[in-house]
N, C-alpha and C positions, 0 to 999 in steps of 0.2 A: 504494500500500500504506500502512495505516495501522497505527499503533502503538499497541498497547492501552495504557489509561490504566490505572493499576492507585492503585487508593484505601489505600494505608496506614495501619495504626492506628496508632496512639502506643503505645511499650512503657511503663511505670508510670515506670519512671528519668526519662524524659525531661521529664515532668512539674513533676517536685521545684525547678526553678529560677522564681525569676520569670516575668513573664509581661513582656515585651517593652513599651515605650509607644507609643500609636501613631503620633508622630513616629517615634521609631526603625525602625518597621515600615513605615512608607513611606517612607522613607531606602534602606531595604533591599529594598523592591519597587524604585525606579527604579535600583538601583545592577546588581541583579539584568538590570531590562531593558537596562540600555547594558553592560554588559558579563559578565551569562552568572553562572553560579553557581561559585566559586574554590574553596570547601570543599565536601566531597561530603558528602553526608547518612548518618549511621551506619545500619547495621540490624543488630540484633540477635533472632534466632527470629521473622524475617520480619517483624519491626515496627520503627518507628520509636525509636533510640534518644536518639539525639542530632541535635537539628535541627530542631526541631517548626516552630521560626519560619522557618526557611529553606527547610522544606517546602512553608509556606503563602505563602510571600512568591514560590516558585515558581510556584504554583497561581495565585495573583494576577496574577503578571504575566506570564503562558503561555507560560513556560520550562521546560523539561522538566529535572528534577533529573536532579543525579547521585548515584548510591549506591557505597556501603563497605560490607561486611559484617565485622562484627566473627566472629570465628572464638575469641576468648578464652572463659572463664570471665565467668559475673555480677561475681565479687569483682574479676576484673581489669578490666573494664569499667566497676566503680565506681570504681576507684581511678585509669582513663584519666579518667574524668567530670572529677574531683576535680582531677587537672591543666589540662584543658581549662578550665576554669571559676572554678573559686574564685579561682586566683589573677593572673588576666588580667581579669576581668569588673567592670565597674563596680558592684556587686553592695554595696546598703550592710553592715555587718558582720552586720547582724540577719536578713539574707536569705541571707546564705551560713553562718549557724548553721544555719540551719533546712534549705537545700540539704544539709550536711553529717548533721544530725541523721537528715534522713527517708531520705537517699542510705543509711546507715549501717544502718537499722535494716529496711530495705527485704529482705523473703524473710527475716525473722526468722518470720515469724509471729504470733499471736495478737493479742488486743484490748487497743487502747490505754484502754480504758475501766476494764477490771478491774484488780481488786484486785492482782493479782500483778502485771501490769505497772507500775502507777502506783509500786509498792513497789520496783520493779530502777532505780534511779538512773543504771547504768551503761547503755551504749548496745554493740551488738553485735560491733563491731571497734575502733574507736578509741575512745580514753579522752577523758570532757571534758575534761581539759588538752591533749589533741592537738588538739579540736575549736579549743576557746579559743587557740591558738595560731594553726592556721592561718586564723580568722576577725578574729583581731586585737581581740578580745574579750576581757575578762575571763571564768575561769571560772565566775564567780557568776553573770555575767548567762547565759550557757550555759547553769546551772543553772535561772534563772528563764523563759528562753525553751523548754525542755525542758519544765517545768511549765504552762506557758500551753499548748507542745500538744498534750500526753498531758493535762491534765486540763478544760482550758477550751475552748469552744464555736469553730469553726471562724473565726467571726468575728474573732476578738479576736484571735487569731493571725494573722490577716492584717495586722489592724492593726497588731503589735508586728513583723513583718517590713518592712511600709510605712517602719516607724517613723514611725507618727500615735499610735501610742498607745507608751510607754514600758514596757520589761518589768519594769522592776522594782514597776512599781503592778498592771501586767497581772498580773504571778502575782498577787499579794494576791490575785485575788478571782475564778481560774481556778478556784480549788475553791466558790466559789455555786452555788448553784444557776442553771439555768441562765438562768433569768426574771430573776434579777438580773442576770445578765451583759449577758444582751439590754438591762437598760432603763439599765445604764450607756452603751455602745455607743451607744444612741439618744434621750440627752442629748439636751437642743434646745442645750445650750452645746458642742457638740463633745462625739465621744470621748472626748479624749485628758483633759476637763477631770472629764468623767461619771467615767469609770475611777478618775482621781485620784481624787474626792470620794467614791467607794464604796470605795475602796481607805483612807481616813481615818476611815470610818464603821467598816470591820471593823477596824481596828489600834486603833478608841475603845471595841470594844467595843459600838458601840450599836449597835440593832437597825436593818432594814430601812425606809426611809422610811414605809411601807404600816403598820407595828407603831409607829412613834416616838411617835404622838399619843399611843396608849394604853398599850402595854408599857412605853414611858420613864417614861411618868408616873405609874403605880401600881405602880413600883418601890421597892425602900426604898431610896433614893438621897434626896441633897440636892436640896433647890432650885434651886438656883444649876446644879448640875449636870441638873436635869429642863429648865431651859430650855436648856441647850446643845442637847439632842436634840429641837428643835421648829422650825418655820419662823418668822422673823421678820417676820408679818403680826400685824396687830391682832387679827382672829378667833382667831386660832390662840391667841393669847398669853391672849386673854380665855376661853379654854375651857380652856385651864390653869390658870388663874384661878381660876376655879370649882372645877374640882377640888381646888383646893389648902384654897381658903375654908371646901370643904366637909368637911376635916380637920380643920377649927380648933374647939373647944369651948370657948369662954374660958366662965369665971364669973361674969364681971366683965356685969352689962347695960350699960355703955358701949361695950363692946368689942366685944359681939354686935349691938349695934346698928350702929355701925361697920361691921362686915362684911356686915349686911345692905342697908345702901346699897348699899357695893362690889357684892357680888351683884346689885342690882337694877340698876345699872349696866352689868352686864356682859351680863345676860340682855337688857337695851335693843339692847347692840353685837349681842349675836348675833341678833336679829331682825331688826337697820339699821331700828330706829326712829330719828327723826330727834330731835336734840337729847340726842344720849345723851352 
């Protein structure tokens, strides 16, 4: 006689935590096969609630789990989660905000995207000072990892949970659009440096890299400050160059002669004639 296999879904709670590395997850298939499964896998409305890794590390190493049926409420099952987890789990503080945040707001409803949500600060049972507490967090950064994932692009939020990227430059720039976010994220210098330096770009005010050459430069700003907002190659600097030359009216025929070398000069670099 054989014993049906039955394929489990995941219930949405179960989700919310990290995702296991795969050292640990083969640690935990051979511990599984030399000695059997010790904690029994949650269910709740016939799904998986608790144990997703210890379901799969069964399925792996062809031990047949065991199960528990939670018989509670949602709210009291989050609030088993909440002991089980946050405060035994090697979990860095930014993964068990964010455990805490989505466990928290989970059967609230509506869209993280809208208006109305992005505006409620507050989260559905516990207060970010309880959050900030039990993560060992400041409540600011609470606030700032809340803002990275109800307003910014899924990526970046993983990031700021990894902690690869820092939350406190991650919000800065959780409200870009989301083409910026993307091309911080895929820096050739790293994330964590990308994020920074767009995160310095928007608290200067200047525009997006794609706008810098021209929106900086036909600003009514200073000099000195049109060059901060440009790249530090020769081309670049020589086409600012120009534009600037091409502001200058003097009266003076020395001065316009002057500036017509400089110009001829410059118009040499930007074609890489040689001997310019």
């Amino acid at each position: 006689m054989t014993t049906e296999v039955i394929n489990y879904k995941f219930h949405p709670v179960s989700q919310f935590g990290p995702e296991m590395t795969s050292e640990r997850f083969a640690g935990l298939v051979d511990s599984i096969k030399n000695d059997g499964l010790s904690v029994p896998i949650t269910l709740f409305e016939g799904q998986i609630a608790d144990g997703r890794h210890r379901y799969r590390a069964c399925r792996t190493a062809g031990v047949e789990p065991k199960f528990e049926e939670w018989t509670g409420t949602l709210d009291d099952l989050k609030k088993e989660l909440i002991k089980r987890h946050v405060h035994t789990r090697d979990w860095t503080p930014e993964q068990k905000v964010a455990f805490l945040l989505d466990l928290d707001d989970f059967g609230r409803g509506g869209d993280r995207k809208s208006a109305e949500f992005k505006e409620n600060i507050k989260v559905q049972n516990c207060t970010l000072t309880e959050i900030a507490e039990q993560s060992g967090k400041h409540v600011n950064t609470v606030k700032q990892i809340k803002k990275v994932r109800d307003h910014g692009v899924p990526e970046l939020y993983e990031k700021v949970k990894s902690k690869e990227v820092p939350a406190s430059t991650a919000a800065v720039i959780a409200t870009e659009p989301e083409e910026v976010q993307h091309a911080a994220l895929n820096d050739e210098r790293g994330a964590k440096v990308g994020v920074r330096e767009e995160a310095k770009r928007i608290k200067g005010g200047r525009p997006p890299k794609d706008e810098e050459q021209g929106a900086m430069i036909d600003s009514k700003v200073s000099p000195s400050r049109k060059w901060q907002g440009v790249r530090h190659d020769a081309l670049t600097r020589a086409q600012v160059a120009m534009r600037e030359l091409d502001m200058i009216h003097p009266e003076d025929p020395q001065r316009r002669k002057a500036i017509g070398i400089v110009k001829n000069y410059c118009n040499k670099r930007l074609k890489g004639e040689p001997n310019a």
